[in-house]
Backbone atoms as SQL, in Angstrom:
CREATE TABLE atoms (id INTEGER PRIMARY KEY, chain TEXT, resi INTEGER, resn TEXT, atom TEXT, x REAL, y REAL, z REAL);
INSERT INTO atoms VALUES
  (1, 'A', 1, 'UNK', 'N', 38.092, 10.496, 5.843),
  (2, 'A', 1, 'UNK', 'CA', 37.872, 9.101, 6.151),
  (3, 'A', 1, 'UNK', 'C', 39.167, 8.310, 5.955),
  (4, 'A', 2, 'UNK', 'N', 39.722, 8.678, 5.206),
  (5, 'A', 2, 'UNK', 'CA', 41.123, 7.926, 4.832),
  (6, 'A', 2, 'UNK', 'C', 42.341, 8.207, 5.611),
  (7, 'A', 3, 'UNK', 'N', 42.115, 9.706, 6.548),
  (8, 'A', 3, 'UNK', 'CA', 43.471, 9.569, 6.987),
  (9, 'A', 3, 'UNK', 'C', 42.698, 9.115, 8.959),
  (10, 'A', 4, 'UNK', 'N', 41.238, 8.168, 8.565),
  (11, 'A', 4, 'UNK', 'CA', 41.213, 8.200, 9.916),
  (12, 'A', 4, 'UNK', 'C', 41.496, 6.608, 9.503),
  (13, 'A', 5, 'UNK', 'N', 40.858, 5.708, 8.612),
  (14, 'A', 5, 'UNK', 'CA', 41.849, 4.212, 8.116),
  (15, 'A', 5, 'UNK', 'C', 42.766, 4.141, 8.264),
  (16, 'A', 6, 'UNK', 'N', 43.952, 5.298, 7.838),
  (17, 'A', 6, 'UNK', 'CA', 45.053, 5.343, 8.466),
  (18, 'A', 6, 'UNK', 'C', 45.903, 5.513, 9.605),
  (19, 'A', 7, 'UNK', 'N', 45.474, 6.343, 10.619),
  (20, 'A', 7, 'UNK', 'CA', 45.252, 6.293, 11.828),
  (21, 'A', 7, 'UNK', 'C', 45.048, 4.643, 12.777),
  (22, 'A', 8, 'UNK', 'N', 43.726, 4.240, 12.061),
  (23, 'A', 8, 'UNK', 'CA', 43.017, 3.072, 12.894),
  (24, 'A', 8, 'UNK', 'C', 44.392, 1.841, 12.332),
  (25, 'A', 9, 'UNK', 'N', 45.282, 1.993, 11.117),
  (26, 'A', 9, 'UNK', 'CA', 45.969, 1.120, 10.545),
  (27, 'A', 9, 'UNK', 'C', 47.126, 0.954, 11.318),
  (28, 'A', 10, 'UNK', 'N', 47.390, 2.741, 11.867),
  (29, 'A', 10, 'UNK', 'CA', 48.636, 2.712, 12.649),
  (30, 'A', 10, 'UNK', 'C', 48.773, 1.654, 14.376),
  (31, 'A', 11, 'UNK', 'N', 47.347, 2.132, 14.710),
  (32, 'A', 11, 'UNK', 'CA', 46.700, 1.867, 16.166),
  (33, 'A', 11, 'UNK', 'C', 47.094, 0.109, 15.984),
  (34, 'A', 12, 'UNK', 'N', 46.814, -0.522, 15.031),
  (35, 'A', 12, 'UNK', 'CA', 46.673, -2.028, 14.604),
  (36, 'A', 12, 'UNK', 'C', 48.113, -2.258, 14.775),
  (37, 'A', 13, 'UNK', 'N', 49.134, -1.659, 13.956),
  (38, 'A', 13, 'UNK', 'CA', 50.339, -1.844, 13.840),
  (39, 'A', 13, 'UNK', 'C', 51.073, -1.511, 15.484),
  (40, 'A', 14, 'UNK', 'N', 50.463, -0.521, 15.725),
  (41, 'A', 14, 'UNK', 'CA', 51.113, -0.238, 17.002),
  (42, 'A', 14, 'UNK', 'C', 51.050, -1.166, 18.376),
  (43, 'A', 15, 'UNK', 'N', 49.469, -2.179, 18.285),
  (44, 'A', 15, 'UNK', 'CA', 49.232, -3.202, 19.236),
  (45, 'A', 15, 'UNK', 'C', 49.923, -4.217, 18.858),
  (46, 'A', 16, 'UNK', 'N', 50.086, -4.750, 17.732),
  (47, 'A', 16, 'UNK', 'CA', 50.468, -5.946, 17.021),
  (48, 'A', 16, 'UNK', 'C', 51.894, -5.737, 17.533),
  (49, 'A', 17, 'UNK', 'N', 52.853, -4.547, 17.537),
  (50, 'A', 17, 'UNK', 'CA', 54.274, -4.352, 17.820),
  (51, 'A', 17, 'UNK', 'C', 54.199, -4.496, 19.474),
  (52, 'A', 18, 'UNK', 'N', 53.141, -4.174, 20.005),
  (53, 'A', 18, 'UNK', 'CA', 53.655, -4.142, 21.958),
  (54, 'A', 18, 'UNK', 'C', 53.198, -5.485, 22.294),
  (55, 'A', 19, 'UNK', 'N', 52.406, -6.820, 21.471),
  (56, 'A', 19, 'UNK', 'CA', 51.857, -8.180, 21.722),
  (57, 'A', 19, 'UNK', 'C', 50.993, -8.196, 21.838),
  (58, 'A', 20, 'UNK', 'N', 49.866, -7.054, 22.060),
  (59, 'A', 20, 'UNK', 'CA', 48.620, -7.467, 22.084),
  (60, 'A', 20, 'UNK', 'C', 47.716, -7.656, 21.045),
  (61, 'A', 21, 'UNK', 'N', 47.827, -9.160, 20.509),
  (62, 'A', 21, 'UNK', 'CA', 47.422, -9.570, 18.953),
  (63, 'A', 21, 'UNK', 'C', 45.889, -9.047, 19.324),
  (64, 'A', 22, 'UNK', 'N', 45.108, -9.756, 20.742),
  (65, 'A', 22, 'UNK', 'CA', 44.168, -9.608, 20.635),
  (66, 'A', 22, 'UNK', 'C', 43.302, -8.634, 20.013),
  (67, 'A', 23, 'UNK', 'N', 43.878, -7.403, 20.989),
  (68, 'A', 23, 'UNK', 'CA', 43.389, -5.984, 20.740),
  (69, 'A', 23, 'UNK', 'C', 43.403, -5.716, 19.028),
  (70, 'A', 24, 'UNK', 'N', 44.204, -6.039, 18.403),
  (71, 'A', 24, 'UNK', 'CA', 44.806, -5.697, 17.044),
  (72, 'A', 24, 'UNK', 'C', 43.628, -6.515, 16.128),
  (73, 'A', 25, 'UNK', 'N', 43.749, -7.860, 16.800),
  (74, 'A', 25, 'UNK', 'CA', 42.720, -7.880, 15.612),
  (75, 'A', 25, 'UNK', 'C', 40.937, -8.117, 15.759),
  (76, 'A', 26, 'UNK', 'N', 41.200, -7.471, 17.020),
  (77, 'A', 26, 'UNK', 'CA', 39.308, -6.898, 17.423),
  (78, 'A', 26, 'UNK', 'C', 39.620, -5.690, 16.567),
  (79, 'A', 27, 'UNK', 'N', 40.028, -4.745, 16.718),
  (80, 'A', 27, 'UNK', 'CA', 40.263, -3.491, 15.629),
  (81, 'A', 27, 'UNK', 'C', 40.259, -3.485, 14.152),
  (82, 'A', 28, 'UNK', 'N', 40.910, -4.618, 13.413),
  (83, 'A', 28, 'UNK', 'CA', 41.375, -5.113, 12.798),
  (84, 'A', 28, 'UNK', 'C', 39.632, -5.648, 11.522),
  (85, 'A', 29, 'UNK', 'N', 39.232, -6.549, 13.003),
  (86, 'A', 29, 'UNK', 'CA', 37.896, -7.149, 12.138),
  (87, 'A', 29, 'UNK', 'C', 36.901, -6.168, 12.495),
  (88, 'A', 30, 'UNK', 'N', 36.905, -5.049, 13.566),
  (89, 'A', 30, 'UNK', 'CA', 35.733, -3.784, 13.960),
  (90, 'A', 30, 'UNK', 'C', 35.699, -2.938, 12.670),
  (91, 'A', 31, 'UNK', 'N', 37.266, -2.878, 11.929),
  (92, 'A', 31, 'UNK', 'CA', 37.438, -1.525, 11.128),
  (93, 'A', 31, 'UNK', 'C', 36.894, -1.988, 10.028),
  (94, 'A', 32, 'UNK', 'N', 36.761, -3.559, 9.243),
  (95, 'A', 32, 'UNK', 'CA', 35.887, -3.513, 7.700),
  (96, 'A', 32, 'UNK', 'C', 34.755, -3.135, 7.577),
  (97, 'A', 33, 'UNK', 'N', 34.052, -3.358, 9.055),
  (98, 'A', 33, 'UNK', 'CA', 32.714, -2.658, 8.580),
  (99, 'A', 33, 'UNK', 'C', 32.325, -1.025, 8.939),
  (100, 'A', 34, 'UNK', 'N', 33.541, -0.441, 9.541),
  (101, 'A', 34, 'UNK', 'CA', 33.219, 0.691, 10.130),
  (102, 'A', 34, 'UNK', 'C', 32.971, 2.078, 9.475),
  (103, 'A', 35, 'UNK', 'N', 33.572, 1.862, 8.297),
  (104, 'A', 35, 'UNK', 'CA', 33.005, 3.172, 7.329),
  (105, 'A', 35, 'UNK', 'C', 31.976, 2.787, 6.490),
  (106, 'A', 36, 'UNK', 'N', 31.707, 1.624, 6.306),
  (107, 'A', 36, 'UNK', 'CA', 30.293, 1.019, 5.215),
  (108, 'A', 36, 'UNK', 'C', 29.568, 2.203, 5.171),
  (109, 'A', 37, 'UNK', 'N', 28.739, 3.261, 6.290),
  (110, 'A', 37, 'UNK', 'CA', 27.186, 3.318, 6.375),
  (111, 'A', 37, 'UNK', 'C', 28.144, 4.767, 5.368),
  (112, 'A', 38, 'UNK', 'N', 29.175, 5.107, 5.802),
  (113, 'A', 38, 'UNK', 'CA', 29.608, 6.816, 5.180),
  (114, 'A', 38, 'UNK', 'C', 30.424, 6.524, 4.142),
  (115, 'A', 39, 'UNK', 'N', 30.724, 5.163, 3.375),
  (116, 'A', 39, 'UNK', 'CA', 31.517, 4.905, 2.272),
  (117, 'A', 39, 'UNK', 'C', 29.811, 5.078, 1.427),
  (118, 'A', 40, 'UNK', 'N', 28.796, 4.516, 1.590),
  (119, 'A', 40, 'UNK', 'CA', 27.583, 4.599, 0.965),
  (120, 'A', 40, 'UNK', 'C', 26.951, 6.209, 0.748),
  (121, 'A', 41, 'UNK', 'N', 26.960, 6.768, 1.664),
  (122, 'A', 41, 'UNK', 'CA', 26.642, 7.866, 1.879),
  (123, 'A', 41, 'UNK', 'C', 27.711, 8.957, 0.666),
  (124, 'A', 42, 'UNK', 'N', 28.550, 8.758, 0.678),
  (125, 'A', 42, 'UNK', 'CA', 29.491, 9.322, -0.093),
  (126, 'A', 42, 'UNK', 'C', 29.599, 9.083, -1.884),
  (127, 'A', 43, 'UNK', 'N', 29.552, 8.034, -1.803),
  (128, 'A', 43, 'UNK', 'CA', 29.539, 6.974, -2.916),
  (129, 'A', 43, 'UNK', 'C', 27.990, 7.349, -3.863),
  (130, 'A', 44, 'UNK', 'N', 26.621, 7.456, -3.294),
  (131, 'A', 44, 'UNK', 'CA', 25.560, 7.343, -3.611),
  (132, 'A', 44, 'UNK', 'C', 24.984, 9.051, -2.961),
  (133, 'A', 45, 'UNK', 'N', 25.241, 9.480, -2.710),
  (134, 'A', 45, 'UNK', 'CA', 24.479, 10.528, -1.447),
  (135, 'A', 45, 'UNK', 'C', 23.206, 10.426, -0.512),
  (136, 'A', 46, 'UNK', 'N', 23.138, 9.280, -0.836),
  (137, 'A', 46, 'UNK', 'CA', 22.105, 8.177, -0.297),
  (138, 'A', 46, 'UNK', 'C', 22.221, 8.138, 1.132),
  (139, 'A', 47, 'UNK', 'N', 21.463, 9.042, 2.103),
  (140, 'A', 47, 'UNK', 'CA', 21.309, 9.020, 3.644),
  (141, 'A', 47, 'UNK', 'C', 20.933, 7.955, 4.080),
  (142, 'A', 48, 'UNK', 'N', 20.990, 6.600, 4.137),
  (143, 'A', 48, 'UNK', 'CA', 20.358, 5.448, 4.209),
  (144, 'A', 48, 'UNK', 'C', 20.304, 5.346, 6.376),
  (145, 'A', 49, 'UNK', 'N', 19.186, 4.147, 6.373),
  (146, 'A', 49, 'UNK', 'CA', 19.054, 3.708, 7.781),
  (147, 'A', 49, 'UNK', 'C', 20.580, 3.438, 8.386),
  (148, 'A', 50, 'UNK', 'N', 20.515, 3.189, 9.551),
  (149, 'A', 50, 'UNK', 'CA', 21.938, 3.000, 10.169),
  (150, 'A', 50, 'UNK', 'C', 21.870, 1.514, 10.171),
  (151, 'A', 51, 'UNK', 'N', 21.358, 0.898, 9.795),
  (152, 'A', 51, 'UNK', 'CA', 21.689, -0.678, 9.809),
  (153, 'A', 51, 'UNK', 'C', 22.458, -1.081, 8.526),
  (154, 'A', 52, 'UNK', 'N', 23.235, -2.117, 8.394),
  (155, 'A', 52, 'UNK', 'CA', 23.620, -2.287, 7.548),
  (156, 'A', 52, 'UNK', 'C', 23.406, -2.195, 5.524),
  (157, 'A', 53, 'UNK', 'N', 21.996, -2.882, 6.058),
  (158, 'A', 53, 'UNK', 'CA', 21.265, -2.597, 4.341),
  (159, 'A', 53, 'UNK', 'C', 19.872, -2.280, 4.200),
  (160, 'A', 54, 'UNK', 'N', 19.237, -1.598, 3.478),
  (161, 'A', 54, 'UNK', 'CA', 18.173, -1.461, 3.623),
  (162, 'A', 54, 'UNK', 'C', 17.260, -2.652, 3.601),
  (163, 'A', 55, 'UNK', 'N', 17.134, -3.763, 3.127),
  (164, 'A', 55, 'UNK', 'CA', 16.590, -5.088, 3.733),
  (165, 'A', 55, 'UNK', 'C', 16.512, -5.353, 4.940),
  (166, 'A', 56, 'UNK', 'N', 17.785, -5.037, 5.607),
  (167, 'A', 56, 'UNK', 'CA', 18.212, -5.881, 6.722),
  (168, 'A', 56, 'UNK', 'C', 17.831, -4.750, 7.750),
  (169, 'A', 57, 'UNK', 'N', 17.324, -4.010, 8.168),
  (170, 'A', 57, 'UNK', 'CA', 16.307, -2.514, 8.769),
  (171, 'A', 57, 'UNK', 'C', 14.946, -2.674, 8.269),
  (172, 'A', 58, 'UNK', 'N', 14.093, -3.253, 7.331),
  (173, 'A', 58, 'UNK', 'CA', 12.915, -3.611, 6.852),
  (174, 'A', 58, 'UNK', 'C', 12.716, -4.985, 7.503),
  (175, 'A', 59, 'UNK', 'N', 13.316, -6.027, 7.249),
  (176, 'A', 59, 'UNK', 'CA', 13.336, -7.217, 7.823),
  (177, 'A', 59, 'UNK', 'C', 13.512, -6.972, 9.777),
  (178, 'A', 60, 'UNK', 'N', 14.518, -6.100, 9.903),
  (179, 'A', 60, 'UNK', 'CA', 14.174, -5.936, 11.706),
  (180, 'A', 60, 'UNK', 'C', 13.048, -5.223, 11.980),
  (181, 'A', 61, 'UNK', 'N', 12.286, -4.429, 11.256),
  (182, 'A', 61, 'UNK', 'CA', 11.233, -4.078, 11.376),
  (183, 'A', 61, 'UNK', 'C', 10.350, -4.749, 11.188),
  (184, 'A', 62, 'UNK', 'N', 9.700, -5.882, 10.415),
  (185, 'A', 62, 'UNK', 'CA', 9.178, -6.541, 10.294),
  (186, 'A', 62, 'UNK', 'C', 8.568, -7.472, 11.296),
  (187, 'A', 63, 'UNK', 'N', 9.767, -7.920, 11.482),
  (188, 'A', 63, 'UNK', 'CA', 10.125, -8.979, 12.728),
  (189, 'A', 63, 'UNK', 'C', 9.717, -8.433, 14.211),
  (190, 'A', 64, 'UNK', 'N', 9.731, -7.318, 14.284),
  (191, 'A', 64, 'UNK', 'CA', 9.391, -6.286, 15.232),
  (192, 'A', 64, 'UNK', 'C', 8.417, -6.470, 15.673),
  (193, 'A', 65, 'UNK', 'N', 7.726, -6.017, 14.559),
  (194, 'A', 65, 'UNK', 'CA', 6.026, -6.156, 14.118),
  (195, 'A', 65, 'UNK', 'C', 5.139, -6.853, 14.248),
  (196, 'A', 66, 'UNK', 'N', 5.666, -7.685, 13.597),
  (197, 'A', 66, 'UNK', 'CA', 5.367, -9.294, 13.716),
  (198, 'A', 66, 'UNK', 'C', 4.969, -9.897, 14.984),
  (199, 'A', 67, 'UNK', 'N', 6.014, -9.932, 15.477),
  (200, 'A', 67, 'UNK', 'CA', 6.320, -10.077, 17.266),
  (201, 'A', 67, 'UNK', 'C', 4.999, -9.657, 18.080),
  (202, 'A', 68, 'UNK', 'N', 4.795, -8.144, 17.914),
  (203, 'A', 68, 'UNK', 'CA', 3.828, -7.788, 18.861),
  (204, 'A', 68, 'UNK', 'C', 2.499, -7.643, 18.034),
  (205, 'A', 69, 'UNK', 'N', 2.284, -7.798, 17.072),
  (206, 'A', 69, 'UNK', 'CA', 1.362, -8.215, 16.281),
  (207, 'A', 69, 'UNK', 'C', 0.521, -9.697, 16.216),
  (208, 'A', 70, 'UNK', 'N', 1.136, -10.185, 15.353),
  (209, 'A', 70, 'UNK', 'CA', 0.577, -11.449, 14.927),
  (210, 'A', 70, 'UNK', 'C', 1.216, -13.118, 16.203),
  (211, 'A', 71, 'UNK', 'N', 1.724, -12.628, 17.399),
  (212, 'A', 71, 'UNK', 'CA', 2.306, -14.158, 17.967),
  (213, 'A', 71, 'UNK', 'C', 1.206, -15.024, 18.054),
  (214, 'A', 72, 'UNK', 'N', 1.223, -15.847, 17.687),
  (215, 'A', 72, 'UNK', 'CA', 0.465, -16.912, 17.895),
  (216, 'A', 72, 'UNK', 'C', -0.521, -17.364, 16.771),
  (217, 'A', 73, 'UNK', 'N', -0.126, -16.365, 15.470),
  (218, 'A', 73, 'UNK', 'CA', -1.253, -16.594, 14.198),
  (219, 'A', 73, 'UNK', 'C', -1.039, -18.004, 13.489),
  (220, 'A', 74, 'UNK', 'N', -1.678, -17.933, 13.094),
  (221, 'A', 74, 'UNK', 'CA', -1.699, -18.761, 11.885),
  (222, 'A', 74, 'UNK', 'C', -0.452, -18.351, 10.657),
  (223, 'A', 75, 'UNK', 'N', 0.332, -19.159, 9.566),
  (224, 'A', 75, 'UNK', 'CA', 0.935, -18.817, 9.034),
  (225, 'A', 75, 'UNK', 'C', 0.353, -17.910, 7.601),
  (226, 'A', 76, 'UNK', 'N', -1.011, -18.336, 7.402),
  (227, 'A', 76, 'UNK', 'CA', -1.517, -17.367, 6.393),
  (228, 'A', 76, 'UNK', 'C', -2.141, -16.001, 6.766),
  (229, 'A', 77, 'UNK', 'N', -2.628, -16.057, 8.398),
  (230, 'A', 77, 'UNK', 'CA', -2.708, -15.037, 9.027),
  (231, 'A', 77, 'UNK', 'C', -1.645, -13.856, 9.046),
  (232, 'A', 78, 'UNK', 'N', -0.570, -14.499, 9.287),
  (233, 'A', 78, 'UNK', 'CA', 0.464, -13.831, 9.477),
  (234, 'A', 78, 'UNK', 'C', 0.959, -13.209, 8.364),
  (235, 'A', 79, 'UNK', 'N', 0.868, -14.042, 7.380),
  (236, 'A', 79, 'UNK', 'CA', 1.838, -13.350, 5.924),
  (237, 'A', 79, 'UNK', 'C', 0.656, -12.473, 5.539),
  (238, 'A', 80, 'UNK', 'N', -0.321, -12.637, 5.880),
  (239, 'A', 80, 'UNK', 'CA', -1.469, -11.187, 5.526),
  (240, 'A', 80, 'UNK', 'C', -0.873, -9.404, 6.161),
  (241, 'A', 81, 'UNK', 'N', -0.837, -10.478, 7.440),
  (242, 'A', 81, 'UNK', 'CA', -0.049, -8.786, 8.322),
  (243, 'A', 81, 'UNK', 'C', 0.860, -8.697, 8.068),
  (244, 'A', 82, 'UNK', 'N', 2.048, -9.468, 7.678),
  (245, 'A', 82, 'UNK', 'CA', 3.268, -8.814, 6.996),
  (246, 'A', 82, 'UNK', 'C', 3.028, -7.975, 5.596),
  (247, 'A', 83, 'UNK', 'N', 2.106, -8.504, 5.064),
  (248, 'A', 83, 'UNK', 'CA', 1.958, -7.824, 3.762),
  (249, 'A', 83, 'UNK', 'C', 1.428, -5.848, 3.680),
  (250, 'A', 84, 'UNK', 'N', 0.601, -6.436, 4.869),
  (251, 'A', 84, 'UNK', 'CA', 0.142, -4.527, 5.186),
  (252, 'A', 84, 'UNK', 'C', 1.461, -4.192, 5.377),
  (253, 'A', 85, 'UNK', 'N', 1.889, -4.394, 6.751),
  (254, 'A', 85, 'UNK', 'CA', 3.457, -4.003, 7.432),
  (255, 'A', 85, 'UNK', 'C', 4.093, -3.595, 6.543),
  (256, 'A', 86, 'UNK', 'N', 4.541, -4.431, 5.558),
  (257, 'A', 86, 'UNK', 'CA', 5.054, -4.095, 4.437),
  (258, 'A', 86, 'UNK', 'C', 4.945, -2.673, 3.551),
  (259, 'A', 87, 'UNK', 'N', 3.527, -3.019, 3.559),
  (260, 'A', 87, 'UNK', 'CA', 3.039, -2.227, 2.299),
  (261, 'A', 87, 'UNK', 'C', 2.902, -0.703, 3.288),
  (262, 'A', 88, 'UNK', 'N', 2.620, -0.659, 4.397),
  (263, 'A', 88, 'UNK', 'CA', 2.883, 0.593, 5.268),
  (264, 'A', 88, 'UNK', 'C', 4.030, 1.304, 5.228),
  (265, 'A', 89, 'UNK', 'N', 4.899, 0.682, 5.540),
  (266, 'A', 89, 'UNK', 'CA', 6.333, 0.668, 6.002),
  (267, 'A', 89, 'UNK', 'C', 7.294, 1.142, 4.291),
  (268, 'A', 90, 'UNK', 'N', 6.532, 0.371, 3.063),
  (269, 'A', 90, 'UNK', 'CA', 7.400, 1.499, 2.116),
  (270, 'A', 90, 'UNK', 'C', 6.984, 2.167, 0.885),
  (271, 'A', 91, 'UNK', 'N', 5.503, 2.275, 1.609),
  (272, 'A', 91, 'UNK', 'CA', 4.463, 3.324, 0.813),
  (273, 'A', 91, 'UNK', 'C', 3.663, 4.425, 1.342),
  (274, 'A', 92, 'UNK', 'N', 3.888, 5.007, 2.579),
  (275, 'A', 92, 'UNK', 'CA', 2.851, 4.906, 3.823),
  (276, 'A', 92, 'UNK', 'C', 1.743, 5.508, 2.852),
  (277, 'A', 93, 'UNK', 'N', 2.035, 6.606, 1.718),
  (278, 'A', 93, 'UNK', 'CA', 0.992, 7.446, 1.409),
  (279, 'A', 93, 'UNK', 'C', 0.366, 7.068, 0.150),
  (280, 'A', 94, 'UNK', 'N', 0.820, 5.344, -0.498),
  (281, 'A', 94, 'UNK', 'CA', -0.231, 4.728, -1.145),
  (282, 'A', 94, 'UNK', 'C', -1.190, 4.229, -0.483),
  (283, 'A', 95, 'UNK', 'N', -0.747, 3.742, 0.920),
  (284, 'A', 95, 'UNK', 'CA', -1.810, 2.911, 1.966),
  (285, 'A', 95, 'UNK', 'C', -2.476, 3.637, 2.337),
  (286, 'A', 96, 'UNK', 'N', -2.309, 5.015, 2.561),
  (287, 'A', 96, 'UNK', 'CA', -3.196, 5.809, 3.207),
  (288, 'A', 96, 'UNK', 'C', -4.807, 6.368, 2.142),
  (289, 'A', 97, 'UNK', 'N', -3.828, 6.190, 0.731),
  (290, 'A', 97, 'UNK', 'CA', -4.836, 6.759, -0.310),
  (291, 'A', 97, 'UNK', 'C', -5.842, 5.722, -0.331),
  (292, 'A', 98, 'UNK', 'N', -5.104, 3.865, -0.353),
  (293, 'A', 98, 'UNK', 'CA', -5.930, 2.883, -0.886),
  (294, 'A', 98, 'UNK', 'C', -7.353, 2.908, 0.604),
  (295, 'A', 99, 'UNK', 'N', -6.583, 3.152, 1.430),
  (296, 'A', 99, 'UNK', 'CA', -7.815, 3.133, 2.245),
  (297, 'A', 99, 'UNK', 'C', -9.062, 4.223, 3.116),
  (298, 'A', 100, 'UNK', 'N', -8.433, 5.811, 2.517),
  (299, 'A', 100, 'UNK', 'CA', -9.452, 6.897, 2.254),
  (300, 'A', 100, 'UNK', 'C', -10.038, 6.423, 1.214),
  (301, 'A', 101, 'UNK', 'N', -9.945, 5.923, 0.148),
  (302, 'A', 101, 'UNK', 'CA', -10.588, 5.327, -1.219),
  (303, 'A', 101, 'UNK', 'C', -12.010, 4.169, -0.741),
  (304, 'A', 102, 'UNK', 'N', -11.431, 3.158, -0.178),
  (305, 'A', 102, 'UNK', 'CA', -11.717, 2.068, 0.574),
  (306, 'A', 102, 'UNK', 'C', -13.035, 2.551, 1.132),
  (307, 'A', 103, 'UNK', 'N', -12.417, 3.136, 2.326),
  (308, 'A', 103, 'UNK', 'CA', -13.696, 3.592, 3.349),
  (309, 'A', 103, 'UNK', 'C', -15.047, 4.610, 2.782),
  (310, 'A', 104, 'UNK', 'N', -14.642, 5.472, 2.096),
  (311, 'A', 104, 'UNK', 'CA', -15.710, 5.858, 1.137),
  (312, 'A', 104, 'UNK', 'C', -16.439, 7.065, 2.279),
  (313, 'A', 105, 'UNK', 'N', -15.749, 7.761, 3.547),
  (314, 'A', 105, 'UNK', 'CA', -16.309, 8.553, 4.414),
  (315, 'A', 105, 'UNK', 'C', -16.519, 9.773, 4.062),
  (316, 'A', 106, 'UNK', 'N', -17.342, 10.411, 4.030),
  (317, 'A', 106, 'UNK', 'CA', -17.950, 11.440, 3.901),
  (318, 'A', 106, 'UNK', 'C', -18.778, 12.442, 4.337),
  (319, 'A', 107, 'UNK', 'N', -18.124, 13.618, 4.874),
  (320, 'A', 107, 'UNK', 'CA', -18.909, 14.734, 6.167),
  (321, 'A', 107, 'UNK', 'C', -18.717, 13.724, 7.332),
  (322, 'A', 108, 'UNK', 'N', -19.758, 13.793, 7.725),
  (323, 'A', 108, 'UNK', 'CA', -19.000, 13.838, 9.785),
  (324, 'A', 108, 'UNK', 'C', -19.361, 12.141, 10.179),
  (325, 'A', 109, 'UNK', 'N', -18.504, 11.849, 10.695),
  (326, 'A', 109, 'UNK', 'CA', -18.408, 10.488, 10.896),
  (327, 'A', 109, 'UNK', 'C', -18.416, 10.592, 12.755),
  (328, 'A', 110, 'UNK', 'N', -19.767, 9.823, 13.210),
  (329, 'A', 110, 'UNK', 'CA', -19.526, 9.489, 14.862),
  (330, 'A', 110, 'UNK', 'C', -19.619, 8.218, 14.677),
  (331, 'A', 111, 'UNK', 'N', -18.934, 8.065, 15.949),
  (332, 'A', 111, 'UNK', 'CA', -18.457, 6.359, 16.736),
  (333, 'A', 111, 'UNK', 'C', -18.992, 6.374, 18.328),
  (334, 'A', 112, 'UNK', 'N', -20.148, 5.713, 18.230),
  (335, 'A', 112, 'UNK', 'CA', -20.715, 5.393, 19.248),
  (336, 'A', 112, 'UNK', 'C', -20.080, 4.204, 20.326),
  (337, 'A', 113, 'UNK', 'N', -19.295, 4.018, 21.489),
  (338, 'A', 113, 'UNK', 'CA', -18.737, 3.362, 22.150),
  (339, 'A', 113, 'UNK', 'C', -19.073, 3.709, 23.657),
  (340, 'A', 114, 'UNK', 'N', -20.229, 2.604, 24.298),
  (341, 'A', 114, 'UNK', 'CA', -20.702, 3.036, 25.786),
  (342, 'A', 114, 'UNK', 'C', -21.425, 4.634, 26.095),
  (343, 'A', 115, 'UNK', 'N', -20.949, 4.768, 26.559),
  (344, 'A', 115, 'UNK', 'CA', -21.535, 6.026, 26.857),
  (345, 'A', 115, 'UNK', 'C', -20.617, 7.406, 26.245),
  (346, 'A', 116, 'UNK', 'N', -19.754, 6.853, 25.214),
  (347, 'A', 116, 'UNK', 'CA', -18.813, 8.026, 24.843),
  (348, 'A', 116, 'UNK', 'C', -18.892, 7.932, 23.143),
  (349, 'A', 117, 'UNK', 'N', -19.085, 9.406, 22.234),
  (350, 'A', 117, 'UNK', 'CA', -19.090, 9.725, 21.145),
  (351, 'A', 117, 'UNK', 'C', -17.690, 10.165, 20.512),
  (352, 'A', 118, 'UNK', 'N', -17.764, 9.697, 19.468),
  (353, 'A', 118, 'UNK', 'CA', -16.298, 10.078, 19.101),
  (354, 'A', 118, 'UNK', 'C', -16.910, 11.232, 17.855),
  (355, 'A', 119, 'UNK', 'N', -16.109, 12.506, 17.202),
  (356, 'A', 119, 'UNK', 'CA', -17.060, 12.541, 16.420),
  (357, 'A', 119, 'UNK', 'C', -15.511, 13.671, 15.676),
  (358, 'A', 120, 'UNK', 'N', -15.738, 13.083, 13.801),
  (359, 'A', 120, 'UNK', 'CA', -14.686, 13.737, 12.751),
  (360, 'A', 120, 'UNK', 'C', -15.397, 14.163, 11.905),
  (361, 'A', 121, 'UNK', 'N', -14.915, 15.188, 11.589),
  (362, 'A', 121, 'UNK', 'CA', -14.960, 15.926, 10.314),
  (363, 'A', 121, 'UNK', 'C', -14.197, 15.197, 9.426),
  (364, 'A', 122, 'UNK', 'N', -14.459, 14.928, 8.474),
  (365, 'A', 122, 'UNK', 'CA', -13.941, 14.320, 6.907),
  (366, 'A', 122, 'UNK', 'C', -14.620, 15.179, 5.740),
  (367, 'A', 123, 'UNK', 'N', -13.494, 16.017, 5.355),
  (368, 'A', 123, 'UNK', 'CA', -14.227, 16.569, 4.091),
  (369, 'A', 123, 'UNK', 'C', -14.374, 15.311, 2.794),
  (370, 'A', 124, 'UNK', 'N', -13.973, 14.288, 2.599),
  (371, 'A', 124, 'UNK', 'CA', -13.701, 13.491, 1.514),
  (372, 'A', 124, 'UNK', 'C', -12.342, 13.637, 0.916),
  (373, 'A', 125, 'UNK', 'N', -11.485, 14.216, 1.284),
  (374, 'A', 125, 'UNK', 'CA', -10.563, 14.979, 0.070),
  (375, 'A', 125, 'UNK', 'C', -9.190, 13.724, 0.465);
């Protein structure tokens, strides 16, 4: 990583010497953030999302969500479905327990809809 900073340092120096400031310092302000995701990775061994922070990949997800979810709710409506979203998104397999718990299903569960049966096995487990 360091002898590619160095490299990208030379490339800077080398535009800045032929006049093209521009180029130099699009490179210049591209390169502080350009090792972040593998300075972390290195630093922590922490494989993290490719977005900048893990907030900021939860929050675009959210927002995501949100979007094709809840447009047009109510604001207490809404912070309800963010709260599942939430609680999906960085627990999936507490949510899944709280609501096998919840539902309380047991042996074979059908779903009657028109003229079509839906029909599961649920051991309880």
């Amino acid at each position: 990583m360091e002898k590619v900073e160095l490299a990208i340092d030379k490339l800077i120096g080398y535009f800045d010497g032929c006049g093209y400031t521009t180029a130099a310092t699009y490179i210049r302000r591209a390169k502080i953030g350009m090792f972040g995701y593998i300075r972390r990775w290195l630093k922590w061994g922490l494989i993290s999302p490719r977005a900048s922070s893990m907030v900021e990949r939860v929050m675009r997800e959210l927002g995501r969500r949100l979007k094709k979810t809840a447009y047009g709710w109510s604001d207490k409506g809404a912070t309800k479905i963010a709260r599942i979203i939430l609680k999906r998104f960085t627990n999936a397999k507490a949510w899944e327990d709280y609501w096998q718990n919840k539902m309380n299903c047991v042996g074979n569960v059908v779903i009657n809809i028109g003229n079509y049966k839906c029909f599961s096995q649920n051991s309880g487990q």
